[in-house]
PDB file of the backbone (N, CA, C, O) and the ligand in Angstrom, with CONECT records:
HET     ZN  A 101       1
ATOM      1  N   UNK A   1      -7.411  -5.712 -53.794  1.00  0.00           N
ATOM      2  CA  UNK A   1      -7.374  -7.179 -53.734  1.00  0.00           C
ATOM      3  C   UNK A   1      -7.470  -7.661 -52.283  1.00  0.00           C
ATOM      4  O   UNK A   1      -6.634  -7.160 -51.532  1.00  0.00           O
ATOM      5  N   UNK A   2      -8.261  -8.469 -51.787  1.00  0.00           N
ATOM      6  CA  UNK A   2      -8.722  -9.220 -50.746  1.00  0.00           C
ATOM      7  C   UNK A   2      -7.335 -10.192 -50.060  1.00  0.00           C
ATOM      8  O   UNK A   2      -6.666 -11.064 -50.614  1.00  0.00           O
ATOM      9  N   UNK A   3      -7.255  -9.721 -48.865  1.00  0.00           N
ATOM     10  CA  UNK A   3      -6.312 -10.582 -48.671  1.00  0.00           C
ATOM     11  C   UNK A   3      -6.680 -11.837 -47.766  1.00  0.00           C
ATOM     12  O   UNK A   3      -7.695 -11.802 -47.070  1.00  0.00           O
ATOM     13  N   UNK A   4      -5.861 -12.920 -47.784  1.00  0.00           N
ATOM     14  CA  UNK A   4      -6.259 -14.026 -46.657  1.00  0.00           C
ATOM     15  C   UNK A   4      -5.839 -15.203 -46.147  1.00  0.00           C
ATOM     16  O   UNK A   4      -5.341 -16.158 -46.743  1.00  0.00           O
ATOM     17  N   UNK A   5      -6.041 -15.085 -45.175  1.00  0.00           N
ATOM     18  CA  UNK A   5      -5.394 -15.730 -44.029  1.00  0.00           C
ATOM     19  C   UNK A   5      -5.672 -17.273 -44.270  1.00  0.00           C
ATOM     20  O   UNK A   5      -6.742 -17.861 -44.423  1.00  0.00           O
ATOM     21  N   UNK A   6      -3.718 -17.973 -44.246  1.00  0.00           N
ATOM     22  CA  UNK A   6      -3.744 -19.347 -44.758  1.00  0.00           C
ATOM     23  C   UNK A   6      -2.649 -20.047 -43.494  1.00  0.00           C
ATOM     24  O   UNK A   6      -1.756 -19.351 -43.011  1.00  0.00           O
ATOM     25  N   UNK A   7      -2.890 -21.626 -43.024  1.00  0.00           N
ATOM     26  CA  UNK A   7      -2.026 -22.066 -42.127  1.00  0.00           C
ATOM     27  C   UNK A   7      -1.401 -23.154 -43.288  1.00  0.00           C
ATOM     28  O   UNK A   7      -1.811 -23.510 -44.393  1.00  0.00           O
ATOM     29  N   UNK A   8      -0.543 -23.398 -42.707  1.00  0.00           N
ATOM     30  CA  UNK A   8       0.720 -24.420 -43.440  1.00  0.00           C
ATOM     31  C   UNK A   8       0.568 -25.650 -42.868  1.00  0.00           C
ATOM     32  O   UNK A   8       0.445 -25.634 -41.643  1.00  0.00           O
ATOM     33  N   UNK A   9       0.537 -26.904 -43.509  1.00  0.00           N
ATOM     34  CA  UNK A   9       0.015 -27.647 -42.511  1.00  0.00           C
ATOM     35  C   UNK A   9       1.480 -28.723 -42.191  1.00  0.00           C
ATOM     36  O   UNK A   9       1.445 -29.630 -41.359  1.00  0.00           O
ATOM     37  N   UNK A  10       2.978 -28.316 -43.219  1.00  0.00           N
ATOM     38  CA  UNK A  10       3.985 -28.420 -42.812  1.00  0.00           C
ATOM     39  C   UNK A  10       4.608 -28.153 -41.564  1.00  0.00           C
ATOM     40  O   UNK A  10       5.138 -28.865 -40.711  1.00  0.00           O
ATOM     41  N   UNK A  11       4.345 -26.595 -41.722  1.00  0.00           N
ATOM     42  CA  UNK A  11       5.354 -26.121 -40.767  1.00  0.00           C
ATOM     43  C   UNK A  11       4.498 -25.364 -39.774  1.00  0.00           C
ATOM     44  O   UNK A  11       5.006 -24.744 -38.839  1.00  0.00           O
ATOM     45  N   UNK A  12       2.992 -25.430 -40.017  1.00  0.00           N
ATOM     46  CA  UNK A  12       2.161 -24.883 -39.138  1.00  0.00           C
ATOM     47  C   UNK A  12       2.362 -23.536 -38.861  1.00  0.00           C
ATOM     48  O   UNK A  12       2.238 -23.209 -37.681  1.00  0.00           O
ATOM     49  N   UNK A  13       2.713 -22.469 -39.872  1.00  0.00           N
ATOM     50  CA  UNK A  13       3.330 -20.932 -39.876  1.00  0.00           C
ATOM     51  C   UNK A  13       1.871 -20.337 -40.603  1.00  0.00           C
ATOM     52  O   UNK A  13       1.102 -20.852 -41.415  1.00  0.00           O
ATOM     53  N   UNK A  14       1.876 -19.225 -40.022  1.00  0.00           N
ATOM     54  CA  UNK A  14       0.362 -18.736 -40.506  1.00  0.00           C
ATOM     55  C   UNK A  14       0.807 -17.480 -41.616  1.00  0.00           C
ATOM     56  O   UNK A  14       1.902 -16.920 -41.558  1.00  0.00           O
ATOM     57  N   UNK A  15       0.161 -17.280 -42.236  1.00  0.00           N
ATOM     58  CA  UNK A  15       0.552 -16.401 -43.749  1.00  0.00           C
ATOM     59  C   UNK A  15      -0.304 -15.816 -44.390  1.00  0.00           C
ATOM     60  O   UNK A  15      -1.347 -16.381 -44.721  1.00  0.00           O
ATOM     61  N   UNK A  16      -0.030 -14.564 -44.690  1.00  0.00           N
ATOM     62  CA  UNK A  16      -1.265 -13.808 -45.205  1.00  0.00           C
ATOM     63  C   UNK A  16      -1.115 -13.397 -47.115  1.00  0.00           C
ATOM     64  O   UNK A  16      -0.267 -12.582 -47.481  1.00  0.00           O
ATOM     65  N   UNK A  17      -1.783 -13.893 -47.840  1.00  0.00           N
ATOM     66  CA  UNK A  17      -1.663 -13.786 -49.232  1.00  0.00           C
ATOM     67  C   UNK A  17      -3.143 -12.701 -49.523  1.00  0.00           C
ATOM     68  O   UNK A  17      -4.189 -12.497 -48.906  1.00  0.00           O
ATOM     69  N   UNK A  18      -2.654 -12.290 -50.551  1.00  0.00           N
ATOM     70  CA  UNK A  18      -3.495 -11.079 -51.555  1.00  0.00           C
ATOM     71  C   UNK A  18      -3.723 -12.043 -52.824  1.00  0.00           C
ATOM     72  O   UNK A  18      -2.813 -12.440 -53.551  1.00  0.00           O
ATOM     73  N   UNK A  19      -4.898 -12.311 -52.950  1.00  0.00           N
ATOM     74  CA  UNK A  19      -4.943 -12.505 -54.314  1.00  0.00           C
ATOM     75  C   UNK A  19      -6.806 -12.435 -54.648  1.00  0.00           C
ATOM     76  O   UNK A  19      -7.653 -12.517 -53.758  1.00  0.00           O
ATOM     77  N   UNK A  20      -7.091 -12.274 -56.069  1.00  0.00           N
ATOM     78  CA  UNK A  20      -8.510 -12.246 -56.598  1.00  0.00           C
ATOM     79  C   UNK A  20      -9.019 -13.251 -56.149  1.00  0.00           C
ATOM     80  O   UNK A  20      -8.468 -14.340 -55.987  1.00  0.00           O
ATOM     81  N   UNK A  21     -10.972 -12.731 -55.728  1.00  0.00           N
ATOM     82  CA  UNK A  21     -11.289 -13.797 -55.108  1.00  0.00           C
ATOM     83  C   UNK A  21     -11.688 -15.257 -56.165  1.00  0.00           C
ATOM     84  O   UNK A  21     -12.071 -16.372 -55.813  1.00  0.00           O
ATOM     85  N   UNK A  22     -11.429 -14.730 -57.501  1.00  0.00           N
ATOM     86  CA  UNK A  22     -11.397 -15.779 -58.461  1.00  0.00           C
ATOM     87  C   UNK A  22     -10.194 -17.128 -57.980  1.00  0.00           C
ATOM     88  O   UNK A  22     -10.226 -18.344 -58.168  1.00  0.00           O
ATOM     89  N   UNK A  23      -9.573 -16.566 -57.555  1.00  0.00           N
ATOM     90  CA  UNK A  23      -8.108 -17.535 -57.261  1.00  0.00           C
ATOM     91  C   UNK A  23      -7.742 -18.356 -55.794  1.00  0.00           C
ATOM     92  O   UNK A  23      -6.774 -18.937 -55.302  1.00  0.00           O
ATOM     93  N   UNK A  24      -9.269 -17.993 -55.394  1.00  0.00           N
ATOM     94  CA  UNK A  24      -8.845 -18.264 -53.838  1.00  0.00           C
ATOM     95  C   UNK A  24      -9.038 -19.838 -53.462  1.00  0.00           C
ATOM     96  O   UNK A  24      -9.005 -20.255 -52.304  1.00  0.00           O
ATOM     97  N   UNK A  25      -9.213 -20.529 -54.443  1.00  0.00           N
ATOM     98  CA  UNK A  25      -9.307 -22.162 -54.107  1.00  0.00           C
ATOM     99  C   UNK A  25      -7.559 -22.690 -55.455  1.00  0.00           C
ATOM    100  O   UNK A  25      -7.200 -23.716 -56.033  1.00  0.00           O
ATOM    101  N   UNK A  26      -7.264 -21.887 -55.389  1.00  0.00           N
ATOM    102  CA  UNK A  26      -5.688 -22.388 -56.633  1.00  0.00           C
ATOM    103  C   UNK A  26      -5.194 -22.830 -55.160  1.00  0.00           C
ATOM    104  O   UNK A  26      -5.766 -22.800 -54.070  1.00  0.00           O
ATOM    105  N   UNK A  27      -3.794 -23.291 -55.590  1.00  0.00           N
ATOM    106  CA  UNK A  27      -2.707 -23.658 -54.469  1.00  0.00           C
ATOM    107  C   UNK A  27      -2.014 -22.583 -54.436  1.00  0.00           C
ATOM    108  O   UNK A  27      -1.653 -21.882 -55.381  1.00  0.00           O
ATOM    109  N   UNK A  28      -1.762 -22.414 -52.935  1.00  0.00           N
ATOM    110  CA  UNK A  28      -1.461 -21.546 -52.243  1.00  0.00           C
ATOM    111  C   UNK A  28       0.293 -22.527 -51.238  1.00  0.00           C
ATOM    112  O   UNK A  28       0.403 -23.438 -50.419  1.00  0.00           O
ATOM    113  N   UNK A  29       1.225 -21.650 -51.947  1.00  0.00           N
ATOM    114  CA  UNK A  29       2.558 -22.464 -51.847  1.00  0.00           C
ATOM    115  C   UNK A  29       3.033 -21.015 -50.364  1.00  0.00           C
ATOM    116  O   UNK A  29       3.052 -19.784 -50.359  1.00  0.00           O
ATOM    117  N   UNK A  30       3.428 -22.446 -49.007  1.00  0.00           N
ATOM    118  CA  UNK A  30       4.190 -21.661 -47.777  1.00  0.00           C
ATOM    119  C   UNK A  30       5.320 -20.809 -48.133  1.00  0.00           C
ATOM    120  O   UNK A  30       6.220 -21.238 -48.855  1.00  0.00           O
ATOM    121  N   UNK A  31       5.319 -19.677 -47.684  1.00  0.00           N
ATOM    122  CA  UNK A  31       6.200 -18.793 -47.739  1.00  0.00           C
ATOM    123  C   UNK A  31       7.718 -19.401 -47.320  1.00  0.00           C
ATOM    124  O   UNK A  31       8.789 -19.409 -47.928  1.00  0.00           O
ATOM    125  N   UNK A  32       7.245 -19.982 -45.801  1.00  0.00           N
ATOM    126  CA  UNK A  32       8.097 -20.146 -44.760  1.00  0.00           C
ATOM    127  C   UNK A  32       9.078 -21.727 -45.443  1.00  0.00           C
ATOM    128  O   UNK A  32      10.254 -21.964 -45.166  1.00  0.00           O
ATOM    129  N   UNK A  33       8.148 -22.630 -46.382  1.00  0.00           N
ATOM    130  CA  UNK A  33       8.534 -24.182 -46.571  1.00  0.00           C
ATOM    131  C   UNK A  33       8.571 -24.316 -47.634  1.00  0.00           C
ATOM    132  O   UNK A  33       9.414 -25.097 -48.075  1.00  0.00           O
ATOM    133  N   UNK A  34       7.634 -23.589 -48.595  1.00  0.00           N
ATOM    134  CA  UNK A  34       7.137 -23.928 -50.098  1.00  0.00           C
ATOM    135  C   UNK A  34       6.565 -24.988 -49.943  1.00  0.00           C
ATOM    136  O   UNK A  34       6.801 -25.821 -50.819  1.00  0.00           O
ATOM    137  N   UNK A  35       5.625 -25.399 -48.835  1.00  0.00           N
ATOM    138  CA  UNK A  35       4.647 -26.752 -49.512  1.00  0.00           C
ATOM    139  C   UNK A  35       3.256 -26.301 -49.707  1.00  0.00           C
ATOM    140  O   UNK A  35       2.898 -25.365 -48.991  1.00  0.00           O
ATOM    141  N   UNK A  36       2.389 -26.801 -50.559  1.00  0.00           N
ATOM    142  CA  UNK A  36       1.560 -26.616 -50.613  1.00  0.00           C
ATOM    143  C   UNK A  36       0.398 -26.843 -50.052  1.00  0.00           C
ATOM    144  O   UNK A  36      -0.651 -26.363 -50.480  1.00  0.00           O
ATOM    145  N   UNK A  37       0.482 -27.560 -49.094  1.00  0.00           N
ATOM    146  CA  UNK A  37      -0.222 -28.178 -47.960  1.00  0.00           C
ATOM    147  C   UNK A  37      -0.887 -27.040 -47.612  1.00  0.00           C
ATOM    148  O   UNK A  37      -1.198 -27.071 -46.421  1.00  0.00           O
ATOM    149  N   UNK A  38      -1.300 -25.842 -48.293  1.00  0.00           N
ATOM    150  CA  UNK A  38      -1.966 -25.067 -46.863  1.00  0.00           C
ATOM    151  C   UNK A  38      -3.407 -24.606 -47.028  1.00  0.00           C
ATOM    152  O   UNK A  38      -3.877 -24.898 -48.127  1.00  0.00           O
ATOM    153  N   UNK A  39      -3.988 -24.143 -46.437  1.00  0.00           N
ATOM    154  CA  UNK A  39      -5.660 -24.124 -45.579  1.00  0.00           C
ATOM    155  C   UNK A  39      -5.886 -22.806 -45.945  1.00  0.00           C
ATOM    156  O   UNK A  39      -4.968 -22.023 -45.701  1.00  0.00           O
ATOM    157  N   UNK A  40      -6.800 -22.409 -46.427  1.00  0.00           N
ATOM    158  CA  UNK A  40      -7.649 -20.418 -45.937  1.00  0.00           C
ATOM    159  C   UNK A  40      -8.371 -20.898 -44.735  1.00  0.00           C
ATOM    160  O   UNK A  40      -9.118 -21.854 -44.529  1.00  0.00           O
ATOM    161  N   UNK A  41      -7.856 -19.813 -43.920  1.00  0.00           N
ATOM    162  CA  UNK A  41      -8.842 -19.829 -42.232  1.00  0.00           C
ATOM    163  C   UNK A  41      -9.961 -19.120 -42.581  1.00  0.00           C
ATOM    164  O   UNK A  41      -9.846 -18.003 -43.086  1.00  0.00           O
ATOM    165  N   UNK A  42     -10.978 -19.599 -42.386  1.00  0.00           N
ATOM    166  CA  UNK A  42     -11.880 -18.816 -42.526  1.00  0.00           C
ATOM    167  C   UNK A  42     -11.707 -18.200 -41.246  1.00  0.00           C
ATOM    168  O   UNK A  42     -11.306 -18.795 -40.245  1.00  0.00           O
ATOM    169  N   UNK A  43     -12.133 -16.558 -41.328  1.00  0.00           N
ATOM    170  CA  UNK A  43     -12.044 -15.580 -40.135  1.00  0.00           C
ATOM    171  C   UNK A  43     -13.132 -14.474 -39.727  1.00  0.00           C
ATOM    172  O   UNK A  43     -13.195 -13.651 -38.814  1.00  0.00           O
ATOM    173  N   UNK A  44     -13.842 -14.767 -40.648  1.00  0.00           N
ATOM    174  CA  UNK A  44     -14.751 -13.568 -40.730  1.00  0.00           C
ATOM    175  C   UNK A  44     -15.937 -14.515 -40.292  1.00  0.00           C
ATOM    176  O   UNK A  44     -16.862 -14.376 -41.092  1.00  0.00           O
ATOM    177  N   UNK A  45     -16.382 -15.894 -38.795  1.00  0.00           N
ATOM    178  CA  UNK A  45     -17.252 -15.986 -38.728  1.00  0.00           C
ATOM    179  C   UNK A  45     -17.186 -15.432 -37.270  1.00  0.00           C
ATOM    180  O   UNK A  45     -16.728 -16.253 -36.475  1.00  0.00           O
ATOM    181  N   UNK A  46     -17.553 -14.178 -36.719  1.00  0.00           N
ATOM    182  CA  UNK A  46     -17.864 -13.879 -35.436  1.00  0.00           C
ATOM    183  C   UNK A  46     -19.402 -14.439 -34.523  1.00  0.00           C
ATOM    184  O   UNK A  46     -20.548 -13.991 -34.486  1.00  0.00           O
ATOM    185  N   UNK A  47     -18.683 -15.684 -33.830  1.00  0.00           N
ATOM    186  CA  UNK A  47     -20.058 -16.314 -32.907  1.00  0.00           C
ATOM    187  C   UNK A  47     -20.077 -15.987 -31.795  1.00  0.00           C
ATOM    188  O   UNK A  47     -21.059 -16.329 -31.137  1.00  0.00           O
ATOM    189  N   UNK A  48     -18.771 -15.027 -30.999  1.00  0.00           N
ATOM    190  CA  UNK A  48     -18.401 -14.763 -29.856  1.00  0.00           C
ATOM    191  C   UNK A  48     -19.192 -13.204 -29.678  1.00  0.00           C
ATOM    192  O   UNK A  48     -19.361 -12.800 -28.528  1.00  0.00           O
ATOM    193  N   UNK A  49     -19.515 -12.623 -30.473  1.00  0.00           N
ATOM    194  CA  UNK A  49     -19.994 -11.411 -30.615  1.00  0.00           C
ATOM    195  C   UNK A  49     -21.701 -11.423 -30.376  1.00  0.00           C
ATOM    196  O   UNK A  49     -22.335 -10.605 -29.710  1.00  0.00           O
ATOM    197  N   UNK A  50     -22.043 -12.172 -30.851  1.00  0.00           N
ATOM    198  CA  UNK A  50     -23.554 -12.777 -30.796  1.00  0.00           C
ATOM    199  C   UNK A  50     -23.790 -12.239 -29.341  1.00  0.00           C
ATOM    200  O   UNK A  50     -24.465 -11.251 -29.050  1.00  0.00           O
ATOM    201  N   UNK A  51     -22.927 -13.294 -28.239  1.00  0.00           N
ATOM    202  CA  UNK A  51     -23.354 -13.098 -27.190  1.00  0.00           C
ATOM    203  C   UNK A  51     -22.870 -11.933 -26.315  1.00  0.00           C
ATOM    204  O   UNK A  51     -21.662 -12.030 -26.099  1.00  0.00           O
ATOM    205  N   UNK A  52     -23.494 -10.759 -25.693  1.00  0.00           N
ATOM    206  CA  UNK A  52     -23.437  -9.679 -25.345  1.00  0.00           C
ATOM    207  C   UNK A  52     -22.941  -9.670 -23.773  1.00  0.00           C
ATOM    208  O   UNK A  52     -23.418  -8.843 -22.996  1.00  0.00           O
ATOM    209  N   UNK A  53     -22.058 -10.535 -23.389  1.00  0.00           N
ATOM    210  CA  UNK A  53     -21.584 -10.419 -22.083  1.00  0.00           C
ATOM    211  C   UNK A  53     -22.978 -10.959 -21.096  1.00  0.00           C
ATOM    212  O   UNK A  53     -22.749 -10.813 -19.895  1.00  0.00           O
ATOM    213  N   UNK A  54     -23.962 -11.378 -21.320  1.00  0.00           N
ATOM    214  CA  UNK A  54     -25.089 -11.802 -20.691  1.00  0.00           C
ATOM    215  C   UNK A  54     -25.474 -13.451 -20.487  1.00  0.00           C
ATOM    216  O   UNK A  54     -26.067 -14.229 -21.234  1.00  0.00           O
ATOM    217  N   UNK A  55     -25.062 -13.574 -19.564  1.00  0.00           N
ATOM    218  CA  UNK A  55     -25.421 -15.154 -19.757  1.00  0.00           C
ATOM    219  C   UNK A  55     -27.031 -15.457 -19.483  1.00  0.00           C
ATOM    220  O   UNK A  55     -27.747 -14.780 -18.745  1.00  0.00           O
ATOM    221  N   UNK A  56     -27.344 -16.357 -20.068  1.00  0.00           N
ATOM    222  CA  UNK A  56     -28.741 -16.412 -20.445  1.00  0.00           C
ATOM    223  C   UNK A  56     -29.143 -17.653 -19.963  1.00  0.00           C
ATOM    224  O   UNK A  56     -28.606 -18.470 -20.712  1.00  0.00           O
ATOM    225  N   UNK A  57     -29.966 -18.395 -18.901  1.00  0.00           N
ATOM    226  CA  UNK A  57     -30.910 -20.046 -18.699  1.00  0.00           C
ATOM    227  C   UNK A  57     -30.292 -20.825 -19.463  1.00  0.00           C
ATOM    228  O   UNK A  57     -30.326 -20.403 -20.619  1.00  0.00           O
ATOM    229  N   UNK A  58     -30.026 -21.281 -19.410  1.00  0.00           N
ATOM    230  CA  UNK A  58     -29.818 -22.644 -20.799  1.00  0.00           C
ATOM    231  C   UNK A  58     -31.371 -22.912 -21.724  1.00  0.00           C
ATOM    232  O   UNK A  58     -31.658 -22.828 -22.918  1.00  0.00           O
ATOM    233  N   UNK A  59     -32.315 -23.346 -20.203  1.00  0.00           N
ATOM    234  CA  UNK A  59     -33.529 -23.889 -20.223  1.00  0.00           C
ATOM    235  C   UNK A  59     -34.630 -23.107 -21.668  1.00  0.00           C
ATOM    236  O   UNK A  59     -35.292 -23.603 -22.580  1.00  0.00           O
ATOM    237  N   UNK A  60     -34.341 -21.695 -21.218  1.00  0.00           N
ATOM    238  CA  UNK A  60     -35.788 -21.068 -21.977  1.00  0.00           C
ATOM    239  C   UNK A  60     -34.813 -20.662 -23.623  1.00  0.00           C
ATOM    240  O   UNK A  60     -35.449 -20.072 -24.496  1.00  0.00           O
ATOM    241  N   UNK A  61     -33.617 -20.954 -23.841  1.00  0.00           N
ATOM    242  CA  UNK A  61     -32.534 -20.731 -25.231  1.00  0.00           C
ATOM    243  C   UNK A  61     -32.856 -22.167 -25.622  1.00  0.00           C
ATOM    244  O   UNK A  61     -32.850 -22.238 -26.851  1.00  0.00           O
ATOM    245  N   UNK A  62     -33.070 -23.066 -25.189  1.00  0.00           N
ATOM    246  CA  UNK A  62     -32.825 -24.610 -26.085  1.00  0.00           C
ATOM    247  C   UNK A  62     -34.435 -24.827 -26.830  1.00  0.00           C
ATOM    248  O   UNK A  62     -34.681 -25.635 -27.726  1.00  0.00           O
ATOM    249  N   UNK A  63     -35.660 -23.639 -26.033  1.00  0.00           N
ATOM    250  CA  UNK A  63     -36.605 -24.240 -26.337  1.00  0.00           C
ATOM    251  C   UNK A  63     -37.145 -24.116 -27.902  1.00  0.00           C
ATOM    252  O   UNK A  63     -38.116 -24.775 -28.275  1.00  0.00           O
ATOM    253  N   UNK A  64     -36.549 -23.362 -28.638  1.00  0.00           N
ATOM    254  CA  UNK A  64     -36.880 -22.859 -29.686  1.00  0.00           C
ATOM    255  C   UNK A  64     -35.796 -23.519 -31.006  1.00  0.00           C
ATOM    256  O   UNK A  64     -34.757 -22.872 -31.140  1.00  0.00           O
ATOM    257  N   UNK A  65     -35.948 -24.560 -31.822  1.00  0.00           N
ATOM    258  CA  UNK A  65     -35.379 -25.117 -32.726  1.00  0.00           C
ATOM    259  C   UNK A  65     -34.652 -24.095 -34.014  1.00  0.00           C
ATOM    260  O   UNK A  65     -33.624 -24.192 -34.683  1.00  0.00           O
ATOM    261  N   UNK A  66     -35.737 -23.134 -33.951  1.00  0.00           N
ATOM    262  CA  UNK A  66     -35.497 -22.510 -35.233  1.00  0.00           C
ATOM    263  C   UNK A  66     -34.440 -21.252 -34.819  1.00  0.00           C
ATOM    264  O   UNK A  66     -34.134 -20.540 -35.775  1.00  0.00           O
ATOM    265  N   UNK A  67     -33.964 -20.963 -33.775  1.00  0.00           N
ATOM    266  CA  UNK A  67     -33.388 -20.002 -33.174  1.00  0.00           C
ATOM    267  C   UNK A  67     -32.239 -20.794 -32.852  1.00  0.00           C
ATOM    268  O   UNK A  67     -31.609 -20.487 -31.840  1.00  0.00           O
ATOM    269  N   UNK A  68     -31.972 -21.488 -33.350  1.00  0.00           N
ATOM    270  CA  UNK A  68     -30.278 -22.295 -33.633  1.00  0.00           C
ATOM    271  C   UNK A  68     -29.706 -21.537 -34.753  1.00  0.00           C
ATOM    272  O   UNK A  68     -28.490 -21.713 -34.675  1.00  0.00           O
ATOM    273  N   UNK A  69     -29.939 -20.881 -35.625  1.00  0.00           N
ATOM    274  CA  UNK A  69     -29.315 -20.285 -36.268  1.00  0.00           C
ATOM    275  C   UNK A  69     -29.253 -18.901 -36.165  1.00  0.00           C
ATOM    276  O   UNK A  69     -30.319 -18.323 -35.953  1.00  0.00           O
ATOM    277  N   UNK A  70     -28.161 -18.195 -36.275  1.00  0.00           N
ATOM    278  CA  UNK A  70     -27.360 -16.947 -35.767  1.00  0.00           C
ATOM    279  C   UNK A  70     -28.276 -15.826 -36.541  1.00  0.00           C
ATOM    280  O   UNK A  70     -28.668 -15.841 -37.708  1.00  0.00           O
ATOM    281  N   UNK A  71     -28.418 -15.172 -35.852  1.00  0.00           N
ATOM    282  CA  UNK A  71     -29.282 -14.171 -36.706  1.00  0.00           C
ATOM    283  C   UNK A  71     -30.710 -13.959 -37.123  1.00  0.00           C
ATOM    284  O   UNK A  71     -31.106 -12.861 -37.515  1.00  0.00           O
ATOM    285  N   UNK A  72     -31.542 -15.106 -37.028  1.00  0.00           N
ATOM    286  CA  UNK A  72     -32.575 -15.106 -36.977  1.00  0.00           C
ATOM    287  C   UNK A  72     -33.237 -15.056 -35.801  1.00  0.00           C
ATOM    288  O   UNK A  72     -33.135 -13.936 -35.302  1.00  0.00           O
ATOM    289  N   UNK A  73     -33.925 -15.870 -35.102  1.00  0.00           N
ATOM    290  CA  UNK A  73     -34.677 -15.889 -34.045  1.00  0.00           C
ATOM    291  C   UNK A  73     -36.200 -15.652 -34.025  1.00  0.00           C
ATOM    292  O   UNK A  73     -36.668 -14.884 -34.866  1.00  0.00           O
ATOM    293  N   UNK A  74     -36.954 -16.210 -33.191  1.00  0.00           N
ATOM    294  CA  UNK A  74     -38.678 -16.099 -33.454  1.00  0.00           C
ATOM    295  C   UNK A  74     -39.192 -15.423 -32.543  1.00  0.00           C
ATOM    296  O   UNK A  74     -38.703 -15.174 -31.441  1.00  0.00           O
ATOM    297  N   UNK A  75     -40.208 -15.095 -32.969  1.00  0.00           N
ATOM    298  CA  UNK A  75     -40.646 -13.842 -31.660  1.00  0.00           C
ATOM    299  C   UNK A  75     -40.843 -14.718 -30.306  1.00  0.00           C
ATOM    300  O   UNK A  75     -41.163 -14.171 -29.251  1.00  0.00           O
ATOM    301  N   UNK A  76     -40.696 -15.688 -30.380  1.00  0.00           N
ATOM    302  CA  UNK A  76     -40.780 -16.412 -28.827  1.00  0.00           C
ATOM    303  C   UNK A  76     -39.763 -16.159 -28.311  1.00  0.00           C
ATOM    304  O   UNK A  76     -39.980 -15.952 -27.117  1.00  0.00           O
ATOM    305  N   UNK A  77     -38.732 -16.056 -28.554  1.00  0.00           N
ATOM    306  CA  UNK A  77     -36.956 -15.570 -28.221  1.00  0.00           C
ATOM    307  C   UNK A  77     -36.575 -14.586 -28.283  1.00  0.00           C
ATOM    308  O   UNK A  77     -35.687 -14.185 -27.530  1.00  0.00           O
ATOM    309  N   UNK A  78     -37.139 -13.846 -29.230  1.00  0.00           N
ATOM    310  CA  UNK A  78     -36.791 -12.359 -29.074  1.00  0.00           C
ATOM    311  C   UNK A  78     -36.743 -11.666 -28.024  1.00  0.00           C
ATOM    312  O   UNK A  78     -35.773 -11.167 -27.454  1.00  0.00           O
ATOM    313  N   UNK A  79     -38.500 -11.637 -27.630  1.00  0.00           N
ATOM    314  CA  UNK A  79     -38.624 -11.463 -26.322  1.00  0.00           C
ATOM    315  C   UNK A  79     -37.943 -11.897 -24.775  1.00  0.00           C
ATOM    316  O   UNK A  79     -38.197 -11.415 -23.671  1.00  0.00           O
ATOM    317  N   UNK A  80     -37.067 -12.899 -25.118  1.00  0.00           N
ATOM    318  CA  UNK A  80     -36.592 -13.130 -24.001  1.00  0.00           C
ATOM    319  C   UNK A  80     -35.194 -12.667 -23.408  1.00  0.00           C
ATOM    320  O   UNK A  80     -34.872 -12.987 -22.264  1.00  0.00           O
TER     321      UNK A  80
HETATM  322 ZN    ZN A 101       5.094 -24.164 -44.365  1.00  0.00          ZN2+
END
């Protein structure tokens, strides 16, 4: 069972629940408060990883529209 990471928006205490991913939009009651106020963090989007310690022009990265999205890129960018 998948576990995942939820903030409280009471008591602002972060909490980790197990449950099916069938169940993962039910209410999810604070450990720390019992309110139900609380959030799944999403965590699994790594954008910091993308970039390889290399800082890159601004100029010749903005020129390409379609290379705004992570993972793709056009051979005009590739190359660069
Ligand atoms: Zn709480």
């Amino acid at each position: 069972m998948p576990a995942y990471n939820y903030v409280c928006h009471e008591c602002e205490s972060n909490f980790e629940v197990r449950k099916p991913m069938s169940e993962i939009d039910t209410e999810t009651r604070c450990p720390a408060c019992g309110s139900v106020l609380t959030n799944r963090k999403i965590s699994n989007v790594t954008i910091f990883s993308f970039s390889d310690g290399v800082r890159r022009p601004q100029a010749s990265a903005s020129s390409c529209s379609g290379c705004s999205t992570v993972g793709s890129g056009c051979a005009a960018c590739r190359s660069g």
